[in-house]
C-alpha angles and dihedrals in degrees: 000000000000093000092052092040087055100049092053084062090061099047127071095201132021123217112202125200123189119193107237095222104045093033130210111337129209093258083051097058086037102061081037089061103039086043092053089045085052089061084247118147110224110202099204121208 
């Protein structure tokens, strides 16, 4: 959580890739949600 948390304060964007046949993972809501909370705008593919 902290390491994730602390890279977001060095980006200024977040690209975030989901694999179509897992779907979408708990890390990857999880860095969704906390990148969202950091006023950062995810662009998903």
């Amino acid at each position: 959580g902290s390491e994730v948390e602390r890279i977001l304060t060095m980006v200024e964007g977040v690209l975030l890739l989901v694999d179509a046949s897992e779907g979408p993972l708990p890390q990857t809501r999880f860095v969704l949600k906390k990148s969202i909370e950091g006023n950062k705008r995810p662009i998903v593919l």
